[in-house]
Each structure stands twice: as structure tokens, then as C-alpha cells.
TORZASE-374840 format. One line per field, with one value per residue: x, y, z of N, C-alpha, C in turn. Coordinates in steps of 0.1 Angstrom, whole numbers, plus 5000, padded with zeros to 4 digits. Atoms other than C-alpha are relative to their C-alpha. Example, Ala and Ser with C-alpha at 12.3 -4.5 7.8 and 13.67 -1.06 7.14 Angstrom:
BEGIN
nc1 = (5009, 4991) $
nc2 = (4988, 4989) $
nc3 = (5000, 5000) $
cac1 = (5123, 5137) $
cac2 = (4955, 4989) $
cac3 = (5078, 5071) $
cc1 = (5009, 4992) $
cc2 = (5012, 5011) $
cc3 = (5000, 5008) $
This chain:
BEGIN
nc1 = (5008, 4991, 5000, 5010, 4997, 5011, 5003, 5016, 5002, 5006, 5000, 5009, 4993, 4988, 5004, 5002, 4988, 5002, 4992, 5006, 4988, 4990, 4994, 5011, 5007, 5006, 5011, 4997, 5002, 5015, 5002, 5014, 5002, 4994, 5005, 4995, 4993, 5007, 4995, 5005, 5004, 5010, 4999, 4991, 5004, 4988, 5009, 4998, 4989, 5006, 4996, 4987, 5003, 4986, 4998, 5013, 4999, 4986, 5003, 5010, 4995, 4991, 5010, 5011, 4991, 4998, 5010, 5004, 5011, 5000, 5004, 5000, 4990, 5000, 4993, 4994, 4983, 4995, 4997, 5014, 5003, 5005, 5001, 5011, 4993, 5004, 4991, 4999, 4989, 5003, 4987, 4996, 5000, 4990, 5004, 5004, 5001, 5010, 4996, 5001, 5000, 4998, 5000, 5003, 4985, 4992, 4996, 5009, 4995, 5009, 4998, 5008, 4987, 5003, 4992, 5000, 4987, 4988, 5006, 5011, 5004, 5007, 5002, 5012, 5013, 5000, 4989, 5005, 4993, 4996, 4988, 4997, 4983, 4994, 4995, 4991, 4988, 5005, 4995, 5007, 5000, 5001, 5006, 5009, 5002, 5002, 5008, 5000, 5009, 5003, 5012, 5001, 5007, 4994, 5001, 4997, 4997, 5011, 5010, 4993, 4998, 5012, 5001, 5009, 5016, 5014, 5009, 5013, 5011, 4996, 4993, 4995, 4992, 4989, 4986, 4993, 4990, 4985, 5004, 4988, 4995, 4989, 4990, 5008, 5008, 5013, 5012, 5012, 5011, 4996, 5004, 4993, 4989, 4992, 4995, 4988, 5003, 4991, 5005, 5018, 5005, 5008, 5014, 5015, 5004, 5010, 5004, 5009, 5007, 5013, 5007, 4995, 4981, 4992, 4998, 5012, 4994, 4985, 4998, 4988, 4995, 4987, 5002, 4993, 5001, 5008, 5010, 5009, 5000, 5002, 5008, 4998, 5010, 4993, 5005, 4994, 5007, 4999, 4994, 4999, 5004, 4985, 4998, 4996, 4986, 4993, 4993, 5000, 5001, 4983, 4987, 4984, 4991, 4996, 4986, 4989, 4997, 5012, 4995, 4986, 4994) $
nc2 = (4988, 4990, 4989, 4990, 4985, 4993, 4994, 5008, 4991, 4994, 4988, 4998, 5005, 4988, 4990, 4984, 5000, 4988, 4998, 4992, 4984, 5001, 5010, 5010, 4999, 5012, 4997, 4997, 5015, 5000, 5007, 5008, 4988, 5002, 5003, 4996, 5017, 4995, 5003, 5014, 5011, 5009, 5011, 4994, 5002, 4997, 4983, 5006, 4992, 4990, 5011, 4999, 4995, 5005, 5011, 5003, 4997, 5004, 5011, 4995, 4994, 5009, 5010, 5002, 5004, 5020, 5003, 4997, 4989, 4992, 4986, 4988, 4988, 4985, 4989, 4989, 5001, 4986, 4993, 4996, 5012, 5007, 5017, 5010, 5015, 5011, 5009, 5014, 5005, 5014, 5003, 5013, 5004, 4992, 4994, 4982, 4994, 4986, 4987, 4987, 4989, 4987, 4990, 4987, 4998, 5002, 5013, 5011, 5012, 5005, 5014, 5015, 5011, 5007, 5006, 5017, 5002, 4992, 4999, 4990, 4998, 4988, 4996, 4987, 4999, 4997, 5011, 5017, 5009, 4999, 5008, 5012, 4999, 5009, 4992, 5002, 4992, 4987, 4995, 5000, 4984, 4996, 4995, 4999, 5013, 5013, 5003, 5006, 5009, 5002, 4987, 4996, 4985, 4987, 5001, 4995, 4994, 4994, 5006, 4997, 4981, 4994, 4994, 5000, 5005, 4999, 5013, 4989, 5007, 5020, 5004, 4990, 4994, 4989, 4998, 4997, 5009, 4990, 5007, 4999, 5017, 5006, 5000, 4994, 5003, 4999, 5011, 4995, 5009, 5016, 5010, 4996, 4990, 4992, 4987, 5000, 4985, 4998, 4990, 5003, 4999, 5010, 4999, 5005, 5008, 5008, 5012, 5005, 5013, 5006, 5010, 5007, 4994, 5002, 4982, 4997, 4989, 4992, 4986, 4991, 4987, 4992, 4987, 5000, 4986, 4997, 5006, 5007, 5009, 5016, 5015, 5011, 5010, 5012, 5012, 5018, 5011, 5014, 5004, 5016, 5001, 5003, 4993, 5007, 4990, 5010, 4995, 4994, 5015, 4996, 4993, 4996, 4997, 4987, 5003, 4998, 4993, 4996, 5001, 4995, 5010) $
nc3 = (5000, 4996, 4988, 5002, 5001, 5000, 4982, 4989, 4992, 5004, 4992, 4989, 4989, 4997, 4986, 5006, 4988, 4995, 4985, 4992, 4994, 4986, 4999, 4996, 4980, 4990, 4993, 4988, 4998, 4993, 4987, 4993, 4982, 4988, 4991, 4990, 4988, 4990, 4980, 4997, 5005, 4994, 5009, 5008, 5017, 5013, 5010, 5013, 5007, 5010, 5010, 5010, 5010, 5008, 4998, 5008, 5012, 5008, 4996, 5013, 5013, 5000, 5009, 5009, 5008, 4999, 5007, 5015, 4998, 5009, 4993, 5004, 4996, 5006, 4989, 5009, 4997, 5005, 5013, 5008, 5004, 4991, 4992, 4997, 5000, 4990, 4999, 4995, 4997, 4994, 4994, 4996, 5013, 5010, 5020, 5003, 5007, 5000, 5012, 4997, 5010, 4993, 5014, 4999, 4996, 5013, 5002, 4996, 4996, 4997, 5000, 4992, 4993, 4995, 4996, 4999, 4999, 5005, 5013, 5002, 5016, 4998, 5017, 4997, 5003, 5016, 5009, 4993, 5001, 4991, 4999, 4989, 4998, 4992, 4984, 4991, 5006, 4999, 4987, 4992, 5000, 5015, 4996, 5017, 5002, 4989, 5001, 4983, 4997, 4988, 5008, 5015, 5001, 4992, 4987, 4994, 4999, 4994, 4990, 4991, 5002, 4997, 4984, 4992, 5008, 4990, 5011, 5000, 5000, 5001, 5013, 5005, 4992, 5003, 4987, 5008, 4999, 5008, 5015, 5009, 4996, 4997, 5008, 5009, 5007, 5001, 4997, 4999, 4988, 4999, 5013, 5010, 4996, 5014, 4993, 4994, 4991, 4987, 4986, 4997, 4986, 5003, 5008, 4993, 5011, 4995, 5004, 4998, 5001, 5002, 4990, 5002, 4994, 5012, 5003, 5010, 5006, 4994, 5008, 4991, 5004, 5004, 5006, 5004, 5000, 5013, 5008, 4992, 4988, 5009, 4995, 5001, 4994, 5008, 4992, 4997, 5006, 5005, 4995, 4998, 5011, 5009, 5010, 5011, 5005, 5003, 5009, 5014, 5010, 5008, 4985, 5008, 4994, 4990, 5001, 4989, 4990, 4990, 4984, 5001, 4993) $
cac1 = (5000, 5013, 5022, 4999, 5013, 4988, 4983, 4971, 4971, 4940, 4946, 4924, 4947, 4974, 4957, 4945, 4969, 4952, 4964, 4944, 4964, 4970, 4986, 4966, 4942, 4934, 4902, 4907, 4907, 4874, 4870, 4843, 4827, 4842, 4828, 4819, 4836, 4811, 4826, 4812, 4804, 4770, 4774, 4803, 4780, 4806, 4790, 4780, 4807, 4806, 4802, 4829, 4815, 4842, 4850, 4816, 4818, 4853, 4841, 4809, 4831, 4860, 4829, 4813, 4848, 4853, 4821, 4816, 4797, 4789, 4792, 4787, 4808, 4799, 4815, 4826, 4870, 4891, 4897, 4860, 4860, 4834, 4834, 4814, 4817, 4807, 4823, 4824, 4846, 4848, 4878, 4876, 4878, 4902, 4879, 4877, 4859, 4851, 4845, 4848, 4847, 4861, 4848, 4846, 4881, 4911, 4919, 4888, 4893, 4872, 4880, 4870, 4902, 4893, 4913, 4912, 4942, 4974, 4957, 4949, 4929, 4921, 4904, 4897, 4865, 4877, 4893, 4872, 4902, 4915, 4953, 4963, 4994, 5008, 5008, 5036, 5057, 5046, 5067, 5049, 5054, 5042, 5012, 4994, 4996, 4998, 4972, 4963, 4945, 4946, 4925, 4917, 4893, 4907, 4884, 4902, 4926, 4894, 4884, 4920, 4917, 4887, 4891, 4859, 4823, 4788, 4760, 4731, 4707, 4707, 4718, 4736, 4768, 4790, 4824, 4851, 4884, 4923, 4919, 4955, 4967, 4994, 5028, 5005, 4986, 4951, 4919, 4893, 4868, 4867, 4860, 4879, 4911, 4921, 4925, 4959, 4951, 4980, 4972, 4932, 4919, 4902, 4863, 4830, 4818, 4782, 4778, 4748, 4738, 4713, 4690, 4718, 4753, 4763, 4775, 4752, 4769, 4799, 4795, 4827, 4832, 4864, 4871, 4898, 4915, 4906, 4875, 4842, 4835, 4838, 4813, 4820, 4794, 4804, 4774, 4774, 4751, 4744, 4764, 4775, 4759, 4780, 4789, 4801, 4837, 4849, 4878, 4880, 4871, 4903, 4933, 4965, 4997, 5010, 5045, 5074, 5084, 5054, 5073, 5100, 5129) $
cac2 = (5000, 5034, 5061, 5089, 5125, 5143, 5167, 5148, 5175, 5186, 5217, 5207, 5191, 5218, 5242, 5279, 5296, 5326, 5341, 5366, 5405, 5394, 5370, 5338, 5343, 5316, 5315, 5317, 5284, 5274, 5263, 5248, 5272, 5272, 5248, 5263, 5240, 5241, 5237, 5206, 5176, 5161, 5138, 5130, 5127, 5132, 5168, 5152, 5153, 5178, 5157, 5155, 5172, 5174, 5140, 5132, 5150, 5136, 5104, 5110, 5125, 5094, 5068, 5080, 5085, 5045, 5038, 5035, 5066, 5092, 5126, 5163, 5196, 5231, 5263, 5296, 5296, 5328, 5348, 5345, 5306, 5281, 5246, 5213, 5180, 5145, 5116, 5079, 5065, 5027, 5029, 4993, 4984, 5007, 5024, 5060, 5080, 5120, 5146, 5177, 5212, 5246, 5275, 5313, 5331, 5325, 5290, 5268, 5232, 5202, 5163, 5128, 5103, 5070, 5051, 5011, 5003, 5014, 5021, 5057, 5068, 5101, 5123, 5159, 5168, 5181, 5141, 5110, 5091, 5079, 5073, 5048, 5058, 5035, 5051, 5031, 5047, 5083, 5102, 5107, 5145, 5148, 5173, 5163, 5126, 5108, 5096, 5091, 5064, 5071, 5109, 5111, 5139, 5160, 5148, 5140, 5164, 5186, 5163, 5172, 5211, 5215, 5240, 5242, 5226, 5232, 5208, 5231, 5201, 5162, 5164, 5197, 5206, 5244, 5252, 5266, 5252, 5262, 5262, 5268, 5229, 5215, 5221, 5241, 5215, 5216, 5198, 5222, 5216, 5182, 5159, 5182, 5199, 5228, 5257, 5262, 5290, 5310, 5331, 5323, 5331, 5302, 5300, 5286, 5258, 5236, 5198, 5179, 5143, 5119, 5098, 5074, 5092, 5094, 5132, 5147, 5177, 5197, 5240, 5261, 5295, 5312, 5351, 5360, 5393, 5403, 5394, 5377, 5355, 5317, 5289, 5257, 5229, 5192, 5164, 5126, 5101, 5064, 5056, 5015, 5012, 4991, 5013, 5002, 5019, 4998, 5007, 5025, 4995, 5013, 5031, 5050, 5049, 5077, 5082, 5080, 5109, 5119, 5096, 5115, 5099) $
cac3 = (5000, 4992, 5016, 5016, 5019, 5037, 5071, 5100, 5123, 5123, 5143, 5174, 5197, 5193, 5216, 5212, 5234, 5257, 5290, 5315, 5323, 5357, 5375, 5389, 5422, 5446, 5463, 5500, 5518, 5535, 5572, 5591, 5619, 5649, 5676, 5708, 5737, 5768, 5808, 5811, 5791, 5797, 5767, 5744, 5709, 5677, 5659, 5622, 5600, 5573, 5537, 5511, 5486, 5468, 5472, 5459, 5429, 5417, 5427, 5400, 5372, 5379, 5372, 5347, 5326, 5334, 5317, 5277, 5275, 5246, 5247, 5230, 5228, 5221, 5231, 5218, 5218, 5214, 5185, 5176, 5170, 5181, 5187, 5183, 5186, 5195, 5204, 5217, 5242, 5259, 5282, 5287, 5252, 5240, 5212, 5205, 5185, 5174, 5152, 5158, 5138, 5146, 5127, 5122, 5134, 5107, 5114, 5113, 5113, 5110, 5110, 5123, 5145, 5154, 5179, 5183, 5205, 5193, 5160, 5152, 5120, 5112, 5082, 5078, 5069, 5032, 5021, 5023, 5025, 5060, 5073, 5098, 5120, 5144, 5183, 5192, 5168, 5177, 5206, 5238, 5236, 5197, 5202, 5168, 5168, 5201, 5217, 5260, 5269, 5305, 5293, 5261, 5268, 5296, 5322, 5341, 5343, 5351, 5376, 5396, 5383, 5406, 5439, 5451, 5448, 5465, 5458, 5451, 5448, 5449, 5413, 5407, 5417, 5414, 5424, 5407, 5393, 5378, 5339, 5337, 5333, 5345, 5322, 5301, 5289, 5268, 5289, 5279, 5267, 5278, 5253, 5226, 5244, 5221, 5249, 5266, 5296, 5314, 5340, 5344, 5377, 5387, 5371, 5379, 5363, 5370, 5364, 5363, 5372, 5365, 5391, 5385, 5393, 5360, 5350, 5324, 5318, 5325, 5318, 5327, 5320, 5310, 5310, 5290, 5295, 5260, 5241, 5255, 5282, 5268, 5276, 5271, 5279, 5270, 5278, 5286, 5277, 5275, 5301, 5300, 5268, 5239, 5216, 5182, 5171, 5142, 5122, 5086, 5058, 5042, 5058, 5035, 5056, 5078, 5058, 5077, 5083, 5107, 5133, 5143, 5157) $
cc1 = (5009, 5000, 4994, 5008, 4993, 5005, 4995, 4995, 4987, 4996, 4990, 5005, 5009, 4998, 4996, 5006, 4989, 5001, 4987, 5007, 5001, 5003, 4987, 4996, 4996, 4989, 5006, 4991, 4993, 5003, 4989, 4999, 5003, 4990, 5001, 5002, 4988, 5009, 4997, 4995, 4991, 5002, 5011, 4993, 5010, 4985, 5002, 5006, 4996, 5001, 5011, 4991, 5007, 5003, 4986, 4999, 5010, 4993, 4987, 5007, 5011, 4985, 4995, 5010, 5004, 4994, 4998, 4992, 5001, 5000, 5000, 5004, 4996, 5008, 5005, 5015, 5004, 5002, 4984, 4996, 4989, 5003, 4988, 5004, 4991, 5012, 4994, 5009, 4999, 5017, 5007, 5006, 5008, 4995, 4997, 4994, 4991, 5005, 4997, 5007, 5005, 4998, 5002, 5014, 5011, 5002, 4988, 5005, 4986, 5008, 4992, 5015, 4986, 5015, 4996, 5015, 5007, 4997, 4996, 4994, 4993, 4999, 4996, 4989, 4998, 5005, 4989, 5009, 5006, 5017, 5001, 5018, 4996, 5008, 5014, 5011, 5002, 5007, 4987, 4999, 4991, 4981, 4985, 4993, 4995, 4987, 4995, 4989, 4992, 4990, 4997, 4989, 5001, 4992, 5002, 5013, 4995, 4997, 5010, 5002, 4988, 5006, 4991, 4987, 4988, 4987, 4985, 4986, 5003, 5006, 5008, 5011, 5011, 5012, 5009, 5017, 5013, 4995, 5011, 5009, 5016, 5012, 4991, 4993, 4981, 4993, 4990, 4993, 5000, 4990, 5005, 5013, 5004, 5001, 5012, 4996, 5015, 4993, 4985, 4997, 4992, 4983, 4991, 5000, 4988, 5000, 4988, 5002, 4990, 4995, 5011, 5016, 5009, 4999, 4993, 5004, 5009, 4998, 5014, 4999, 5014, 5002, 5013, 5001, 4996, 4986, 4988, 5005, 4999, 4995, 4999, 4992, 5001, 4983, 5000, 4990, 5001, 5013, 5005, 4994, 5011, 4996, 5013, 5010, 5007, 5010, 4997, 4999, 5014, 5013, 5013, 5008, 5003, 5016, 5011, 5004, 4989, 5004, 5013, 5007, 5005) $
cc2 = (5012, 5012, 5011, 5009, 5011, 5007, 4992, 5004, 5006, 5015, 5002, 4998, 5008, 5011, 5017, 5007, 5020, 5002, 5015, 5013, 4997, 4988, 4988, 5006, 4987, 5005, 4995, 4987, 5003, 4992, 5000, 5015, 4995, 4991, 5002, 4987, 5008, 4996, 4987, 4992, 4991, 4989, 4998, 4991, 5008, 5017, 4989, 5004, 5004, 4988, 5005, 5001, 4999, 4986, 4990, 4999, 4992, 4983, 4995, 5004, 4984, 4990, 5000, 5003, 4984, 4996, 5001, 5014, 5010, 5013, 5013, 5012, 5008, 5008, 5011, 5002, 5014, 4999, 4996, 4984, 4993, 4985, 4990, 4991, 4990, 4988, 4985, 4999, 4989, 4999, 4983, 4990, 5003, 5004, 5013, 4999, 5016, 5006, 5012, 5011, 5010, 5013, 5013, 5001, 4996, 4988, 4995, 4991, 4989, 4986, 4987, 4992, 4983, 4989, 4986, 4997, 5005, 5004, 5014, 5003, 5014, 5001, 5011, 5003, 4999, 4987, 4989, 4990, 5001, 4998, 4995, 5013, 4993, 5007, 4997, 5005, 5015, 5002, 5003, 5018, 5006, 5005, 5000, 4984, 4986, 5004, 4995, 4996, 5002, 5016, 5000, 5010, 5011, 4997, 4995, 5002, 5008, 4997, 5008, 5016, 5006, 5006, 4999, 4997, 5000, 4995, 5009, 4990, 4988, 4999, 5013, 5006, 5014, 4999, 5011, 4991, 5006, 4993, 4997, 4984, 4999, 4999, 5003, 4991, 5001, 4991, 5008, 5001, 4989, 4995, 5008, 5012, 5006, 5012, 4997, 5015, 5001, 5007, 5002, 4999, 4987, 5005, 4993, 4991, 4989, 4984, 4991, 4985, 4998, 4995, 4993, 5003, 5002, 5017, 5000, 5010, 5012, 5017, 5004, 5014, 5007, 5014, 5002, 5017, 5012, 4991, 4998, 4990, 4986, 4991, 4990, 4990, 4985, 4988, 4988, 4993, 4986, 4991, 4983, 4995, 4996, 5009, 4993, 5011, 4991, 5009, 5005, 4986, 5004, 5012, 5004, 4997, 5013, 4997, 5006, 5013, 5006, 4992, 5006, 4994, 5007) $
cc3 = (5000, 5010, 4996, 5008, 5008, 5016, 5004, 5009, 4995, 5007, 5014, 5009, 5001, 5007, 4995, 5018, 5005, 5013, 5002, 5002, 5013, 5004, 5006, 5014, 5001, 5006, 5018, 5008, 5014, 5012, 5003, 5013, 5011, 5011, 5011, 5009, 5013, 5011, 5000, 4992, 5004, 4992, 4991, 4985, 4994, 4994, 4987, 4990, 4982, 4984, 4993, 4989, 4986, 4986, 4991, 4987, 4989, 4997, 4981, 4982, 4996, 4993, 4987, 4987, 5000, 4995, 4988, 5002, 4978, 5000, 4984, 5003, 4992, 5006, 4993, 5006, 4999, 4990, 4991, 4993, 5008, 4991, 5003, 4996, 5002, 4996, 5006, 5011, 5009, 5002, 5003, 4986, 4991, 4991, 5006, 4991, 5000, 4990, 5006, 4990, 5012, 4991, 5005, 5006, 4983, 5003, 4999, 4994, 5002, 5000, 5011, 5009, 5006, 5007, 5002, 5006, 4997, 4984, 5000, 4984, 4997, 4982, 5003, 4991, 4983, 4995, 5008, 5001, 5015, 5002, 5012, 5006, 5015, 5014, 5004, 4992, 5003, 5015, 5011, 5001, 4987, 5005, 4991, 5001, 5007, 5004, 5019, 5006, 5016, 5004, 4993, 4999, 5010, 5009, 5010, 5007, 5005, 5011, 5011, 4996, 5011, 5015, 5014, 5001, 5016, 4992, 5002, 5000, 4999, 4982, 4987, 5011, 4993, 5007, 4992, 5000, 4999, 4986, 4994, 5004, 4997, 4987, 4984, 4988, 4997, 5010, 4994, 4985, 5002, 4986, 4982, 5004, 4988, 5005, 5005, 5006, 5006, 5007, 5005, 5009, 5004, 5000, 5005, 4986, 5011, 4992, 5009, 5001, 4998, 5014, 5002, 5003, 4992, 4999, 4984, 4991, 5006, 4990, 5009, 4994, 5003, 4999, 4998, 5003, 4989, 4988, 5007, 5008, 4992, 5009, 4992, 5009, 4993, 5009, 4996, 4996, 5002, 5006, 5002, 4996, 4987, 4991, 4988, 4992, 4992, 4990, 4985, 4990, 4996, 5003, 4986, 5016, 5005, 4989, 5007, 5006, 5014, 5010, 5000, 5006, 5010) $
């Protein structure tokens, strides 16, 4: 089969790079109200301990990435782009799959990837023709090609970006988080990383559950020192439902040089 020539980068995973005019703020770390101590001890009942909220939440976001699931991504990006998507993903099974567009702004960007194991296959929008490239050939740094099994959509990276959360109702929780990730990598939005924040104060963001504990939907909001306010809202679906991710009937080669040595 011959080697096919082509971009594989489809300009999503490479990040849209925007920073805040001042430096990062912390939110101001929460204590429990003080308990008054009385003179005397009639009884020694425990006071009921405060829940892990928190702890709860993560707990909810960690599950419901473990689960086949499906999901959807909108969101307006900087420089006047937005964002949509959907996807697949069956962590147990090793299959990916999504498409996702990026329009309006001077870059837009559209394509399809499908992962199967060490198999990736991608196509952009404009070429019905797919190429195969081979993960385990592909550096772990390469910002176009590889591929992380152990995230493949940023949540969770999100899950440990989170500061603060208050459960507004048996199936809605707020908080706020850091957007600016870890060795400046993209998570946002989850399920299509293509932001890179510096300096981003931490932000508010609401996720919903079902009856069932499964996350439903994840909004964050972003304020960039220039431009609008950016909302990004990614939701879940079809939680531990098979989903059917079969490879391309027909596949060009990745040519060599696209692994670098």
C-alpha cells in the first residue's frame, strides 16, 4: 500500500493559546465554623461530619469516565471561533471515536480520528480518504499525533483542576476550578482539548447528574483578559451502553516521516 502524503494534524489538539492580564488568584481556603467547647460535658455525641462534597463529585466525574459513554461539545473559543463536537469512548475496550469542527476566526478546522488500541485513524473533513498511524511509533510528547489512553478527553485532568464545589441540589453541583493545566497542557473543553490557559483566575463551572450518578453535563466559564466570556458545555450520555467503534474499511499509511525519531 502506498504512503499517503497528507496533514494529520487537524489543528484541534494543538491548543489555542490565551492568558488573562494578571497573575493567577486563589480563592481563599474554607473552614468549618468554629465549635463552641462548653465547661462541662453532659454527653460526648461526635458533631455530624461535614460531607465531602468534593470528594463526591470527583468520585461521579472518575465513574462516569470508566464507563463507555457518549458525549457532546459546544462552546465559543478565542479569537471568535466556536466549537462542536461529538464523540464515543469505551475505556475498557480501547475504542475512541470523534468529530469535531472549529469555525469562524482565521483558522477553522474540521476532521474525524478514530482510535482502536494502538491504531489511530484520522480524516479531515475536506478528504474521504482515511490514514492509519501506528501510536507506538509516535513520541509521547508529539502534540498532533499521540494519543492518552489514561485521558483522552481532559476529564480527568478537570476532575483534579477542581478548587471548590457546593451541591446546590441532589443532582447539581457548582464550584470553581484552575483552567491553567498543569505544564501548560490543553483539557478544555473536555471531550475536545484545544485551549491552553495562562494566567486564568480560577472560574465557575456547574455539572449535572442523573438519578443514577452518571455526569450529564459539565459548563465552565472562561474570562479571558481580551474578548468575551467563553462557555464551554460538554454532555454525557448512554452511560455502560456498547457502543460500536469499528475501524475505517480502508486506511492510506502515515509516511514515515510523521514519526519523528
Amino acid at each position: 500500500m502506498k504512503h499517503r502524503t497528507i496533514l494529520l494534524a487537524l489543528g484541534l489538539t494543538g491548543g489555542l493559546l490565551f492568558a488573562a492580564g494578571c497573575t493567577p488568584t486563589t480563592e481563599p481556603t474554607r473552614t468549618d465554623e468554629p465549635v463552641a467547647a462548653t465547661a462541662t460535658a453532659t454527653a460526648s455525641a461526635a458533631p455530624s461530619p461535614t460531607p465531602d462534597v468534593r470528594g463526591e463529585l470527583a468520585a461521579a466525574l472518575q465513574r462516569s469516565q470508566g464507563a463507555a459513554h457518549r458525549y457532546a461539545v459546544r462552546g465559543n473559543l478565542p479569537e471568535g471561533q466556536k466549537v462542536n463536537g461529538t464523540g464515543a469512548f469505551d475505556p475498557k475496550k480501547r475504542r475512541f471515536q470523534t468529530t469535531i469542527s472549529v469555525t469562524g476566526g482565521k483558522y477553522p478546522s474540521a476532521g474525524s480520528r478514530i482510535v482502536i488500541g494502538n491504531d489511530s485513524y484520522v480524516r479531515p473533513s475536506d478528504d474521504k480518504n482515511w490514514v492509519h498511524v501506528d501510536l507506538k511509533r509516535v513520541k509521547r510528547d508529539d502534540p498532533f499525533l499521540r494519543f492518552d489512553w489514561v485521558d483522552p478527553t481532559g476529564l480527568k485532568a478537570f476532575t483534579s483542576s477542581i478548587a471548590s464545589v457546593d451541591r446546590v441540589d441532589p443532582r447539581t453541583y457548582t464550584g470553581r476550578f484552575d483552567p491553567t493545566g498543569k505544564d501548560a497542557t490543553s483539557f478544555l473543553p473536555v471531550g475536545a482539548p484545544s485551549i491552553v490557559s495562562i494566567g486564568i483566575r480560577l472560574s465557575p463551572f456547574t455539572i449535572t447528574t442523573d438519578d443514577k450518578g452518571w455526569v450529564t453535563s459539565i459548563k465552565v466559564e472562561l474570562s479571558p483578559s481580551e474578548g468575551p466570556k467563553l462557555t464551554l458545555t460538554t454532555t454525557m450520555k448512554d452511560h455502560g451502553k456498547p457502543l460500536k467503534i469499528n475501524a475505517p474499511a480502508r486506511a492510506g499509511e502515515a509516511a514515515d516521516f510523521y514519526y519523528r525519531k
